[in-house]
C-alpha positions in Angstrom: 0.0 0.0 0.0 1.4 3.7 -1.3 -0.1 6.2 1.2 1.5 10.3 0.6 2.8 11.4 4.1 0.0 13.9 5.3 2.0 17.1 4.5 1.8 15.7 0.8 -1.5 14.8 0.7 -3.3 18.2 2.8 -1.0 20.3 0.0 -2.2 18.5 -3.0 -5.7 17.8 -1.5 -6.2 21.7 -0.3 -5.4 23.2 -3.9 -7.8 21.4 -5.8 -9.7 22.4 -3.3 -9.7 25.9 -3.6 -9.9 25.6 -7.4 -12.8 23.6 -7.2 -13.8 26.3 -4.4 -13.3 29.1 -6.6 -15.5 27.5 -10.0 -18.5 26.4 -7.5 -18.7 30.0 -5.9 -18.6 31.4 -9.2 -21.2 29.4 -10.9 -23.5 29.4 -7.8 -23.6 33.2 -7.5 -23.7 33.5 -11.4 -27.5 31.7 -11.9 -30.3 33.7 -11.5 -30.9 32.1 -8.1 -27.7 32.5 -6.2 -27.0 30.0 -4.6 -23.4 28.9 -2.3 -22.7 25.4 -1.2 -23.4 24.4 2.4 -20.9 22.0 1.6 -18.0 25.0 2.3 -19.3 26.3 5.3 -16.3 24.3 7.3 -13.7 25.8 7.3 -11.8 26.7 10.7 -13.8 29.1 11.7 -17.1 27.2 10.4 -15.7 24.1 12.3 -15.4 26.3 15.6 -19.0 27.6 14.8 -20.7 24.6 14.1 -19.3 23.0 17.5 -21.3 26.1 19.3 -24.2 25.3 17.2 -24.5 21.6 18.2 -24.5 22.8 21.8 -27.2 25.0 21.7 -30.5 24.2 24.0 -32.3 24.5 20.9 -30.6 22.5 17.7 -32.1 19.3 19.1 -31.0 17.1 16.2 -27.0 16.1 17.5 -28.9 15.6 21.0 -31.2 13.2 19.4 -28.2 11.0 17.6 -26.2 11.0 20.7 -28.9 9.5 22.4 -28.8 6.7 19.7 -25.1 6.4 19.7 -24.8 6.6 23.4 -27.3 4.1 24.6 -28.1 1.8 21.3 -24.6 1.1 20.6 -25.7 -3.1 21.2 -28.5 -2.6 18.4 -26.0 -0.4 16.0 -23.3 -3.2 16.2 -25.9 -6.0 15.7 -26.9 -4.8 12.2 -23.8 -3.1 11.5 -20.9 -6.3 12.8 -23.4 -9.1 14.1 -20.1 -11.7 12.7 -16.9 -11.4 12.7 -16.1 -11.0 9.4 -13.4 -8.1 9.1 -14.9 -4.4 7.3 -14.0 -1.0 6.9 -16.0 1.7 9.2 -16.2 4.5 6.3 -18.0 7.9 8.1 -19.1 10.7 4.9 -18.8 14.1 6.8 -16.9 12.3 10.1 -16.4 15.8 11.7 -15.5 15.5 15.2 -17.0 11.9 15.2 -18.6 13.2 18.6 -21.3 10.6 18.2 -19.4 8.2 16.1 -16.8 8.0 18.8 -19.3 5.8 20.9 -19.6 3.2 18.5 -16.3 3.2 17.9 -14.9 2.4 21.1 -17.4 -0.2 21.8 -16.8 -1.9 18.8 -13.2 -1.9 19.6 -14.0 -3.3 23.1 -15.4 -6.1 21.9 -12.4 -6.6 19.7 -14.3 -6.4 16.0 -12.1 -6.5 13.4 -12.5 -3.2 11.4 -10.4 -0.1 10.3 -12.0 3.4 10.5 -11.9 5.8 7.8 -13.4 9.3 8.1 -13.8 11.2 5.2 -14.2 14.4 5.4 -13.9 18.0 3.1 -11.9 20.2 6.0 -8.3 18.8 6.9 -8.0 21.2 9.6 -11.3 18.9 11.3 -9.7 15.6 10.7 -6.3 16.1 11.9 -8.1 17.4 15.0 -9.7 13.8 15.0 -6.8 11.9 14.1 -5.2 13.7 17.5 -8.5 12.8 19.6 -8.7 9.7 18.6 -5.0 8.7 18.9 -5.5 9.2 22.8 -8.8 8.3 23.5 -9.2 4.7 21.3 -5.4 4.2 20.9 -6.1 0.8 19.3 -8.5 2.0 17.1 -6.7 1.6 13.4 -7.6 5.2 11.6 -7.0 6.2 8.2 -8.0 9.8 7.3 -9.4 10.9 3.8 -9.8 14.3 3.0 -12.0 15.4 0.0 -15.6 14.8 -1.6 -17.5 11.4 -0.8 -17.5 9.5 -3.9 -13.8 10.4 -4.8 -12.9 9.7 -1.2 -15.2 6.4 -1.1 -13.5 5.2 -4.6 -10.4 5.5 -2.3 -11.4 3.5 0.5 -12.3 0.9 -2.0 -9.0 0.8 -3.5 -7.4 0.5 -0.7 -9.1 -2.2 1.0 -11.9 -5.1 -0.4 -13.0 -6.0 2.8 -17.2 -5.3 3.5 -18.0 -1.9 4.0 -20.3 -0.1 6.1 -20.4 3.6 6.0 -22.2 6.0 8.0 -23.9 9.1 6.6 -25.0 10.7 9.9 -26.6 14.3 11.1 -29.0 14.2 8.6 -26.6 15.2 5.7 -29.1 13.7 3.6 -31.4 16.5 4.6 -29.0 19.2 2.8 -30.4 18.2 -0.9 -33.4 18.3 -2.2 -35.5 15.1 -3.4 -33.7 15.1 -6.7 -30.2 15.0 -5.1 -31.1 13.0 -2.3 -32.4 10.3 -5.0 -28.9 10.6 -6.9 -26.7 10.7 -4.3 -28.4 7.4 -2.5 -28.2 5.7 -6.5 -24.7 7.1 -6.4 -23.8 5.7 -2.7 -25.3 2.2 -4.3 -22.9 2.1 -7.3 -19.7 3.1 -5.2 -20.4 -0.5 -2.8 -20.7 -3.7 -3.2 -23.9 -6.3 -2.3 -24.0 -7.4 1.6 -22.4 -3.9 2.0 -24.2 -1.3 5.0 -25.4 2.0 4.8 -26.6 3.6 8.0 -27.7 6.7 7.0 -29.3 9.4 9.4 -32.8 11.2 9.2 -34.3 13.9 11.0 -38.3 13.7 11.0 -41.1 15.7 10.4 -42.0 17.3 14.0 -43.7 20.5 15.3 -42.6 22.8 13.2 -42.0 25.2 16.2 -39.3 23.1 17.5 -38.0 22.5 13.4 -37.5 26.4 12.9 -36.2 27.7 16.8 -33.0 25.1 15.7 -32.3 26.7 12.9 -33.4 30.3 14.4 -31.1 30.8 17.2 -31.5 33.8 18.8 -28.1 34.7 19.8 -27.2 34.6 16.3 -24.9 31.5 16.2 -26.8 30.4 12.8 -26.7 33.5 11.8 -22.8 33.8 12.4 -22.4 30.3 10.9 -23.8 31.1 7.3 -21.9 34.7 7.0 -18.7 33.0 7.4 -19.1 31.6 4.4 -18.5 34.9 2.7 -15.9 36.0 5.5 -14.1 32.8 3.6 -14.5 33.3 0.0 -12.9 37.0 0.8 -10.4 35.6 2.7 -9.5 32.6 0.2 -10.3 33.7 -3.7 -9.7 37.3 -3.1 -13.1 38.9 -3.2 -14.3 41.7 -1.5 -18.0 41.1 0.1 -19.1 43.5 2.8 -20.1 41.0 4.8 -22.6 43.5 7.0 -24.2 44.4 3.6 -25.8 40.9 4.1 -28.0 39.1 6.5 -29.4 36.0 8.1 -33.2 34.4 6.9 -34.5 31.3 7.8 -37.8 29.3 6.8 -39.7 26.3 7.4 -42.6 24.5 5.2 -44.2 21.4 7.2 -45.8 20.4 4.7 -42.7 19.8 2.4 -40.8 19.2 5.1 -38.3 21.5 3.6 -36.0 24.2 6.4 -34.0 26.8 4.1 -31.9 29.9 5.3 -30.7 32.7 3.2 -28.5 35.4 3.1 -30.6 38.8 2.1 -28.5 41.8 0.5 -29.6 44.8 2.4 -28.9 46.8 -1.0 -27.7 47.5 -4.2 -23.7 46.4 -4.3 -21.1 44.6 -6.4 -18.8 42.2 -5.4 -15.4 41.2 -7.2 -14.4 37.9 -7.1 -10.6 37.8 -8.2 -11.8 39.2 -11.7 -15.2 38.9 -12.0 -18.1 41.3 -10.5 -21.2 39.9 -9.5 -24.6 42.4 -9.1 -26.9 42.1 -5.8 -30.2 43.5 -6.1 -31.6 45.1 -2.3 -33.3 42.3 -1.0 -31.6 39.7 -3.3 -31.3 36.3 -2.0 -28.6 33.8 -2.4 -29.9 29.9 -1.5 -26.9 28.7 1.3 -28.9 25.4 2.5 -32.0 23.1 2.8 -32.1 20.9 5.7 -35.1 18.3 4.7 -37.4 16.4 7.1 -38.8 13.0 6.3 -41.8 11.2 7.1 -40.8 7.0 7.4 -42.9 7.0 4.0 -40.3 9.3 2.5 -37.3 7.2 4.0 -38.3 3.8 2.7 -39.6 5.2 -0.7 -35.9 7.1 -1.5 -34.3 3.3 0.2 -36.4 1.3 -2.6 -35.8 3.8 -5.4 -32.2 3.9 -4.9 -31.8 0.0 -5.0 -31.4 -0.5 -1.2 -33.2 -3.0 1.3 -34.0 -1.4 4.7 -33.0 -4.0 7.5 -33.9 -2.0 10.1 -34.1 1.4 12.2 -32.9 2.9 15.3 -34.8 6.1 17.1 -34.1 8.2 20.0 -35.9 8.4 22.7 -38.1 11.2 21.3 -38.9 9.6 18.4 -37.6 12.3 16.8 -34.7 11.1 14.8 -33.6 8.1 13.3 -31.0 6.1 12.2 -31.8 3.6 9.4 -30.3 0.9 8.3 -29.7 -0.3 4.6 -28.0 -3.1 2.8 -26.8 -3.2 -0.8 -29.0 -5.8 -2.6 
């Protein structure tokens, strides 16, 4: 096995990263409904942010995971290792693996024969995990991968045949809409193998009162979280955005299930992006993220069309979340 040392890798990794950075900003904010990829929102700063976010009284959803992860870790590990037959533990989006970390160490108690690979856009997030890790499961067997899912998953694949089961958790699948959902579920299918295990996370339809007040905050963490995202492409493709000139909006439909927040411009302005300008319109909107809800209809209609069988599902205590479980036919 060829692995880069991590000095290598983070520099290659980091400057297609800004290139693709810089074409996706400028494509998003070029359509006639702007738009920004949630998918940038971590980087240091967003990181730092989003930690704050998951603490607050009122973004209920890491609370409800944690409680799945923290007390259900005997039903994850039956559909997820019930034999001993050696796989790779891939996480899309690991983070901080705050929840994941649970699993992990009890899987690795009961001496399961697996190698955990976090994938994960921000390298400044996984060598953070690599450190944490290192002390707190010191036997654990980690192997970082920093970049996009697919290109990162094709890379797991190649380095390794054994089964896979890869975790997709926070409701990540709630930040695309029905179309992307669908592909990226089809597109998860064709990147494993059958026998293979998806556990992939959902947040449910709920009062709508307690959807919106998580993604509402009012001490403006949310808020905070979203204008970094222009506080980075200023800082990293040389743009100028007056960050103030923008702010905050959030909505929720219960009836599509769909939570979106915007950034408004408060006026007329141009920004420059290295060497292009684009025009904002007062009161102009650019789309920075859905977070979809699911009703279990929803969940095991996208499982069927995207050629998975459902072997199961585990919910919080609230019945507010869950955690379903899918095999690769």
């Amino acid at each position: 096995m060829n692995v880069q040392s991590d000095t290598d890798s983070y520099k290659e990794n980091n400057q297609v990263n800004i290139t693709k950075f810089h074409s996706d900003v400028l494509e998003g904010l070029q359509k006639k409904q702007k738009k920004l990829s949630s998918k940038y929102f971590y980087d240091k700063t967003g990181d730092r942010l989003f930690q704050e976010i998951m603490a607050m009284p009122e973004y209920y959803l890491t609370k409800c995971e944690l409680d799945i992860f923290k007390n259900k870790k005997e039903d994850l590990t039956a559909f997820i290792a019930s034999e001993n037959e050696p796989f790779d533990l891939i996480e899309l989006g690991a983070g901080d693996a705050m929840k994941s970390t649970y699993l992990l160490k009890y899987l690795v108690e009961n001496n399961k024969d697996f190698t955990y690979m976090p994938i994960d856009i921000s390298g400044n997030i996984l060598s953070v995990l690599k450190e944490k890790l290192s002390t707190e499961i010191p036997k654990l067997e980690v192997v970082s991968l920093e970049g996009d899912y697919f290109e990162m998953l094709d890379k797991a694949a190649s380095m390794s045949s054994r089964k896979k089961v890869v975790l997709f958790l926070g409701s990540n699948i709630g930040n695309m809409n029905s179309d992307e959902a669908e592909n990226f579920c089809l597109e998860l299918n064709k990147n494993l193998h059958s026998g293979d295990i998806v556990l992939i996370g959902f947040d449910l339809k709920k009062n709508p009162h307690t959807i919106l007040n998580a993604y509402n905050d009012e001490t403006g963490i949310t808020a905070a979280f979203n204008l970094n995202l222009l506080h980075r492409i200023n800082r990293e493709l040389n743009a100028d955005f007056e960050v103030e000139n923008f702010q905050h909006y959030q909505t929720y439909d219960p009836l599509s299930g769909a939570c979106r927040s915007y950034l408004v411009s408060l006026k007329n302005q141009d920004v420059t992006i290295e060497n292009e300008v684009i025009s904002f319109k007062e009161n102009e909107l650019i789309d920075m993220e859905v977070s979809q809800k699911f009703s279990e209809k929803e969940i095991n209609k996208l499982a069927e069309k995207s050629g998975f069988e459902i072997l199961g599902e585990i919910k919080d205590s609230k019945k507010w979340y869950v955690d379903s479980v899918w095999k690769v036919i």
